[in-house]
N, C-alpha and C positions, 0 to 999 in steps of 0.2 A: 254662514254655513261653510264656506269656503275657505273660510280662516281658523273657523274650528276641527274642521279636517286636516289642516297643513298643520296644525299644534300638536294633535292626538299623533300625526305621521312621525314629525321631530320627535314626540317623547318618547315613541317608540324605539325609533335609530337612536336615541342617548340608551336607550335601556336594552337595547340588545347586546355591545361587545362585553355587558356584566353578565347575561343570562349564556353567554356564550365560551364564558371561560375556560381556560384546560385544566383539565381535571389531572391533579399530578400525585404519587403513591409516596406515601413518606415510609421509609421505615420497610420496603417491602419483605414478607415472609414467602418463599419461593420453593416450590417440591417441584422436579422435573421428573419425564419418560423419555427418553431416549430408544432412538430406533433407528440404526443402520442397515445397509444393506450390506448380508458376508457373504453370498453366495453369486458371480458374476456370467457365471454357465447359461444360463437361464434369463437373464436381465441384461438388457443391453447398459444402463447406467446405474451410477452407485447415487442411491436416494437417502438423503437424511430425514428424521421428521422428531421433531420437539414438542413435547408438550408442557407446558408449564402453569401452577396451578399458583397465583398470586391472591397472598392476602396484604392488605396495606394495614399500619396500625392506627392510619389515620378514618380508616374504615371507608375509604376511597372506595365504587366498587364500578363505575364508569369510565375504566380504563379505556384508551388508547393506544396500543402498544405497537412499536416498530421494531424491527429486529437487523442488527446490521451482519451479514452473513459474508463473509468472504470480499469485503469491501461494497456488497451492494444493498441496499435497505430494500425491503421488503414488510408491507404487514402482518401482523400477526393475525390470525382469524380468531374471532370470537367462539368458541368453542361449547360456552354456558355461564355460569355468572363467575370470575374470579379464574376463566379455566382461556386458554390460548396454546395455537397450535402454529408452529411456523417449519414449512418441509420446502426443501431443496433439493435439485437434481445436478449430476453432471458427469460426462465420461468418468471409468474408471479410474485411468490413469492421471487424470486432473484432478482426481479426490484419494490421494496415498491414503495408507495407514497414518495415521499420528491424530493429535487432539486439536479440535475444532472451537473457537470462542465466541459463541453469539451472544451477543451486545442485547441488551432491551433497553429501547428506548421510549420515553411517555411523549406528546406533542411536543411540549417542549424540547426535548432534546433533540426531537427528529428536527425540529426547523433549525439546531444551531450547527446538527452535522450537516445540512444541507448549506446553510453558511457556510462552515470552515471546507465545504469541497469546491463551491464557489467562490472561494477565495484562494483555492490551489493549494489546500492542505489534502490528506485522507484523511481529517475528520477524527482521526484518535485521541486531541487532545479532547474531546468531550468525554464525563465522564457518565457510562449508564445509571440506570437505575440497578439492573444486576446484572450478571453475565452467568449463561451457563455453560459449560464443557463439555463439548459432546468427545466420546473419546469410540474412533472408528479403529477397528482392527485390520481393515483391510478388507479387500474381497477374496474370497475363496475359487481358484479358476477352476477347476474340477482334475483330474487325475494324469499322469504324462499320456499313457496311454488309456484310450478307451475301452470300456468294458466287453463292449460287442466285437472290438479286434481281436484281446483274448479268448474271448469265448468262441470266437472264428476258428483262430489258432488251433486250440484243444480239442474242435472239433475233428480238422482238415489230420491234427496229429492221430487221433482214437482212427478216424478213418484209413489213413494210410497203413496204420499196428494192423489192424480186421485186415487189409488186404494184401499186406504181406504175408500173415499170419493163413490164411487160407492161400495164397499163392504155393506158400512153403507145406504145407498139407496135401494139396494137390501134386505135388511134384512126385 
């Protein structure tokens, strides 16, 4: 009995690292959304968020995606079947205007860029599965001066006009 348990255990551990395989996207077709943040009045950081909708043509459809963002990997969240979302935050001024490249990567890839940064590379000589472009415009800080100074202004001016204007009437 106890020997037929210890066989049934081993063929299991032989048959798991094949039921366990990484599942990798050949050939990927790739539609993104793109969403930055333009307005910085209002929001204390400027926030990215990607959406990305893959199809493989190997008909992959149990992806695992990693996404390398500004030199740090993060995962992608599964969003629905073939659909992945990967968002990022960080002061304004530490996310300019200009075009951003985030990296997708499937298991595999992710374990060789964690290799080549463990080895004291950044990892760029690995290449994605695809990359999209996020292209930020910048944030919008809102006007030099504020609206309610102005309209202070033109009030404190109409006021002063009335009571000269009735000072000089009275006289």
């Amino acid at each position: 009995m106890a020997t037929s348990t210890k066989m049934l255990a081993l063929a299991i551990l032989a048959v798991l690292p094949v039921l366990m395989k990484a599942s990798t996207c050949i050939g990927p077709q790739v539609t993104s959304n793109v969403y930055t943040t333009s307005e910085a009045s209002m929001s204390i950081s400027t926030v990215f968020v990607v959406e990305v909708a893959v199809k493989c043509n190997n008909g992959e459809k149990d992806l695992l995606l990693f996404a390398d963002v500004n030199g740090h990997m993060v995962p992608a969240t599964q969003s629905g079947t073939g659909k992945f979302q990967v968002s990022w935050s960080d002061e304004h001024k530490k996310l300019p205007a200009g075009t951003y490249g985030v990296r997708f990567f499937d298991e595999e890839g992710y374990n060789a860029v964690r290799k080549e940064k463990r080895s004291g590379t950044d990892g760029s000589a690995v290449t994605p599965i695809f990359t999209v472009n996020v292209k930020h415009s910048g944030t919008w800080t809102g006007p030099y001066v504020q609206t309610e100074f102005v309209a202070t202004c033109v009030a404190l001016l109409v006021w002063y006009m009335a009571y000269r204007s009735k000072s000089f009437l009275m006289s």
